[in-house]
Structure formats: C-alpha cells, structure tokens
C-alpha positions as a LaTeX table, in Angstrom:
\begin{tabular}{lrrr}
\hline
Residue & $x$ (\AA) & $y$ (\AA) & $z$ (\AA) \\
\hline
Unk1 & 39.78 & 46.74 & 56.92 \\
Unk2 & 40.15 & 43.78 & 59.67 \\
Unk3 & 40.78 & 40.05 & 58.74 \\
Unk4 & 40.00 & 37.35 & 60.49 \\
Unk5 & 42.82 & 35.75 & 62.08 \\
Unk6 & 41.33 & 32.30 & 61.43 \\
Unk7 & 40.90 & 33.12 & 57.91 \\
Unk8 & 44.47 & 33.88 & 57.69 \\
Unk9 & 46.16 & 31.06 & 59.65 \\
Unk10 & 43.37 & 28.55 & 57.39 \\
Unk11 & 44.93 & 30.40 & 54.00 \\
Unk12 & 48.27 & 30.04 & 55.04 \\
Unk13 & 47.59 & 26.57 & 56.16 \\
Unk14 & 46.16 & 25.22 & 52.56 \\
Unk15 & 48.84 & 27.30 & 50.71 \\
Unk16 & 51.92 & 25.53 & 52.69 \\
Unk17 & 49.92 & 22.15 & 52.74 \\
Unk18 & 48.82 & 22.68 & 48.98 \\
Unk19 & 52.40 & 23.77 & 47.61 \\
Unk20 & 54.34 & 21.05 & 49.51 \\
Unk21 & 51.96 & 18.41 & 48.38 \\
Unk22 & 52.74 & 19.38 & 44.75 \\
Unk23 & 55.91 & 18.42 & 44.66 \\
Unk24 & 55.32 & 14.77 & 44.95 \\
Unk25 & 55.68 & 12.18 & 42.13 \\
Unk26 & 52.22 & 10.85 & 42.55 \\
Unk27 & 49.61 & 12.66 & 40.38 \\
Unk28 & 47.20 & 12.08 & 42.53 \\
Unk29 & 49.32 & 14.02 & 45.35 \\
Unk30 & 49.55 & 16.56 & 42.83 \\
Unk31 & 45.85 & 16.85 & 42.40 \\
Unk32 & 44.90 & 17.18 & 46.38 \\
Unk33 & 47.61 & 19.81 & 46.29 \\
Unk34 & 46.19 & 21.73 & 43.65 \\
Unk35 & 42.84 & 21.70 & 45.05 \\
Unk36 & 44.19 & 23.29 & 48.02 \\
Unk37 & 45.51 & 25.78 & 46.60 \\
Unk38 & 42.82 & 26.21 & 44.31 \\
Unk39 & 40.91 & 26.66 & 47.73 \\
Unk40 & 43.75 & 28.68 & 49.61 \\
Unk41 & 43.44 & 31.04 & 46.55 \\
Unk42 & 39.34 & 31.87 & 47.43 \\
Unk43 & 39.93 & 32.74 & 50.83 \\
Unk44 & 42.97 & 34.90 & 49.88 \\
Unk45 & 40.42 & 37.24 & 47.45 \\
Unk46 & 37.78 & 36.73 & 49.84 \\
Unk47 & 40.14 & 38.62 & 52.67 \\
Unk48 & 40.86 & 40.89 & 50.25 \\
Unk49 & 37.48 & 41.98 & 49.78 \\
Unk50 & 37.16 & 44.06 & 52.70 \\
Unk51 & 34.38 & 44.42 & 55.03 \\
Unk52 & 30.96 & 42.93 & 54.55 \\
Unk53 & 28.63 & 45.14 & 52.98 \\
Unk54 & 25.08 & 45.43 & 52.04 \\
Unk55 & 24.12 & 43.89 & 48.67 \\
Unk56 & 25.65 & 45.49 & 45.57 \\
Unk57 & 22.06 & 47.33 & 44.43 \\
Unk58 & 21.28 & 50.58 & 44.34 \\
Unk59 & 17.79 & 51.94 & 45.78 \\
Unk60 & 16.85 & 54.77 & 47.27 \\
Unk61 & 18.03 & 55.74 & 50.82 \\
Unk62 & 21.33 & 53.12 & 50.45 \\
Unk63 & 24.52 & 54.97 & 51.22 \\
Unk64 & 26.74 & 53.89 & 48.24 \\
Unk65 & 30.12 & 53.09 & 51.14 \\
Unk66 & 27.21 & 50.44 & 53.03 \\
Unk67 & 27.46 & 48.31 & 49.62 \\
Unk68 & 29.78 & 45.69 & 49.19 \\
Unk69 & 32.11 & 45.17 & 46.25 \\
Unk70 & 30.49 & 42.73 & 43.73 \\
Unk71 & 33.82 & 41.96 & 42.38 \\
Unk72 & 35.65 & 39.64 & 44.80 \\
Unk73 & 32.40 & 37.41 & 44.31 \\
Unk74 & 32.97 & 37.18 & 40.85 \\
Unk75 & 36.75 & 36.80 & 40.42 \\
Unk76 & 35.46 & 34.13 & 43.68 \\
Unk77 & 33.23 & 32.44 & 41.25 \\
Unk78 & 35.77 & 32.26 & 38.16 \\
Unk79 & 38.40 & 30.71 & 40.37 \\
Unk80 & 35.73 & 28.44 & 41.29 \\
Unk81 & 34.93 & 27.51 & 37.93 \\
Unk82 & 38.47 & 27.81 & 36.39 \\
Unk83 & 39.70 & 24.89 & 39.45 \\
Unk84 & 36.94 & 22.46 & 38.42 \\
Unk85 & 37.83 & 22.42 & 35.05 \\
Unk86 & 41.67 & 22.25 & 35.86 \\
Unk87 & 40.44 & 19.40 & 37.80 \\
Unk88 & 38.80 & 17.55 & 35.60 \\
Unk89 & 41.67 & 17.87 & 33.14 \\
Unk90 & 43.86 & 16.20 & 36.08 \\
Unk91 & 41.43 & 13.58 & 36.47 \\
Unk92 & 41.84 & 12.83 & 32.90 \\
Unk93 & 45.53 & 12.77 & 33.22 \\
Unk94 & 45.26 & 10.43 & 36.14 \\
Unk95 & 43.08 & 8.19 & 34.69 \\
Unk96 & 45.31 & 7.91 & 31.05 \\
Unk97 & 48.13 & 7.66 & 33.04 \\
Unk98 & 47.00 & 4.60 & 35.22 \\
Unk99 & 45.59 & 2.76 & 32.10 \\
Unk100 & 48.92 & 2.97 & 30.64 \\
Unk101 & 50.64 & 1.65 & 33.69 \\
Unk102 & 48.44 & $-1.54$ & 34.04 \\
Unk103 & 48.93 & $-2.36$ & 30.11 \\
Unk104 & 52.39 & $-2.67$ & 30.93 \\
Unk105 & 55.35 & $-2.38$ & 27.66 \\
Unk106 & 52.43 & $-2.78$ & 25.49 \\
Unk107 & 51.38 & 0.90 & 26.39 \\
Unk108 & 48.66 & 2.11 & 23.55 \\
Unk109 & 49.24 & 0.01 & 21.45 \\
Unk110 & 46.97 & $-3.13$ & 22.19 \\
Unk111 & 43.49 & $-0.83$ & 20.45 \\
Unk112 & 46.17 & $-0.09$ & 17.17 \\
Unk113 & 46.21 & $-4.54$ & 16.72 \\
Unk114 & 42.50 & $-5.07$ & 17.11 \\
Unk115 & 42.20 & $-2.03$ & 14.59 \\
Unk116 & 44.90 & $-3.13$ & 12.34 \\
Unk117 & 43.53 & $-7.06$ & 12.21 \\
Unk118 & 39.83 & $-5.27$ & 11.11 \\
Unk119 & 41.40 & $-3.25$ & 8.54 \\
Unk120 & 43.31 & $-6.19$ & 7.01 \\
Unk121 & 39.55 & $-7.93$ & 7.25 \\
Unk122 & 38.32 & $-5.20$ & 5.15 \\
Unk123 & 40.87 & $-4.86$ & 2.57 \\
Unk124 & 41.17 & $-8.39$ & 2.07 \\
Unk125 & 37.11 & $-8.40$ & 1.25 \\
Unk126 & 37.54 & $-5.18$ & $-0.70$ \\
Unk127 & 40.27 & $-6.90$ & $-2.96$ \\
Unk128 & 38.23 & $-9.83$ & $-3.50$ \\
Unk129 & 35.19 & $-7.62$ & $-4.35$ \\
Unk130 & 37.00 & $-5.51$ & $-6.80$ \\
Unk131 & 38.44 & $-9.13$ & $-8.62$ \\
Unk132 & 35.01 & $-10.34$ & $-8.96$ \\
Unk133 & 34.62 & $-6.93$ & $-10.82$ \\
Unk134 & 36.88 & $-6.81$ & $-12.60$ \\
Unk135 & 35.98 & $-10.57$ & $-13.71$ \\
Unk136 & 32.56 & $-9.46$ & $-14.38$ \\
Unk137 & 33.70 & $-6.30$ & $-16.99$ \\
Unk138 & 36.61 & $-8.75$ & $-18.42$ \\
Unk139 & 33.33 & $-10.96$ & $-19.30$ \\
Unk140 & 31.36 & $-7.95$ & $-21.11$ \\
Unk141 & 34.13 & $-6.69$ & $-22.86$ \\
Unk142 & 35.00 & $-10.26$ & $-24.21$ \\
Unk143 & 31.06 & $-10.82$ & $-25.49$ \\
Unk144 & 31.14 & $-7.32$ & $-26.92$ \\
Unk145 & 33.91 & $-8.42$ & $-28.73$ \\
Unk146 & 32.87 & $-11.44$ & $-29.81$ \\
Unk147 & 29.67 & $-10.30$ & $-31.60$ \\
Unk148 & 31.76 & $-7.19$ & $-33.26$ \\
Unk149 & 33.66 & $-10.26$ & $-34.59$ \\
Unk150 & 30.31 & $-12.45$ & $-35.77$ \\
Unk151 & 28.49 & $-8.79$ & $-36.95$ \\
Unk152 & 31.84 & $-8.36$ & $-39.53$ \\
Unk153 & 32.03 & $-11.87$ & $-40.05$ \\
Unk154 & 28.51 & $-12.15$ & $-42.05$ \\
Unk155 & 28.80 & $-9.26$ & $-43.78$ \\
Unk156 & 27.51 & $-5.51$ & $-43.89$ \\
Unk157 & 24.00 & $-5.19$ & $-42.99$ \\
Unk158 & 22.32 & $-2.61$ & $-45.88$ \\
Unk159 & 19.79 & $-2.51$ & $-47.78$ \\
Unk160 & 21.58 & $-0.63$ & $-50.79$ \\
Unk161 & 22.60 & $-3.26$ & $-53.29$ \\
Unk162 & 25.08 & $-1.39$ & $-54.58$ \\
Unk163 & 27.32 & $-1.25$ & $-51.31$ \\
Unk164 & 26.84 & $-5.43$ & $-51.36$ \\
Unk165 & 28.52 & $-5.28$ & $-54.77$ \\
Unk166 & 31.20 & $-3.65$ & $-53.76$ \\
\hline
\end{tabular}
C-alpha cells in the first residue's frame, strides 16, 4: 500500500489549519475550522483505503484481490453527510447567536412583549365577553323567576274543584 505524498502533506495541512482555527472565540472561526477537519478527516479514510481497485461487483472472470473495498466510500459518504448536518447546526448557532448580539440587553425578550401585549388584548375581550354572559343568564334567571312568582301569585291552575277548595 503506497500513499500519495501530496495527499499526506494536504491531510496534515487541513488537520493543523483546521484544529488551530478551532480554538478561536469567533464561531465563525470555529466553523471554517471544523470544515477542515471535517475535510482533513475524508482524505485520511480515503488513504486508508488502499490501492485503487476495480469496482466492488462480482462477474465472471474478476479476480476478487482486483476489487476495491466498497467500504472507505461509504464511511467517505457518512462523514460527508454527518459534516453537513454538523454544519448546518453551526450555522444555526451562528445565526442565533448574532441576532442576540444586535438586540443588545434586551436579548429574547423583545418577541415575549409583543406576545404578552396580544395576550392581555385577548383576555381583556374574553373578560368582557364572559360579563356580557353572564349579564345575559343573570337576565333569564331573573324572568324565570319572576313568572314562578306571577304563576303562584294567581293561584293553582286545575281543573279539580276540589283542590280550589282547599
């Protein structure tokens, strides 16, 4: 198994560059850093590979030691994918942590007043709401009451003249 020289001096390179960039304050420093390492990290498992190969499939009259191992590609491919989505968490980070910087001592709170003034807004109209119903069933209940009172008032309403008597 022979690496390329190049390959190495490139890996060792992004790794040094990558690491020492990391260490900065900046989060944006910190994200160029990662993504050379992220990089740095391919090369590394593509060296380690070994020599190129025929394609990984099996037909008739291949010798099986021509064919190249399919699984540096893949582990290639998952550190591929597994950096972007680190990435985009970073960008995510970045981006937060800027929009707290330019709202200043305020910080997250400025969306918690505009949300707070609405929900005074709505309990304010809910309140008045539920007064006018309870007005309105006050209303009922006093009617109700006042024809029980004129129903008793003239009398029982039968037609057995014996219960009049009485």
């Amino acid at each position: 198994m022979t690496a390329s020289l190049t390959l190495l001096l490139v890996m060792a390179v992004l790794f040094g560059a990558g690491v020492t960039i990391m260490l900065e304050r900046s989060l944006t420093r910190v994200l160029v850093g990662f993504l050379l390492v992220g990089n740095a990290v391919n090369i590394l498992i593509y060296l380690m590979s070994g020599m190129p190969g025929l394609a990984p499939i099996l037909s008739p009259g291949v010798d099986p030691d021509e064919i190249s191992d399919p699984l540096p590609q893949a582990f290639v491919l998952t550190a591929i994918v597994i950096n972007l989505g680190i990435t985009a968490f970073m960008l995510a980070l970045i981006y937060r942590s800027w929009w707290l910087a330019k709202l200043g001592d305020k910080g997250d709170e400025v969306d918690d007043e505009l949300e707070l003034a609405e929900d005074a807004e709505e309990t304010e109209e809910l309140f008045r709401t539920s007064e006018a119903d309870d007005l309105a069933v006050q209303e009922v209940v006093e009617a109700s009451d006042e024809e029980d009172d004129a129903d008793e008032a003239s009398g029982p309403e039968t037609s057995d003249p014996e219960a009049v008597r009485r």
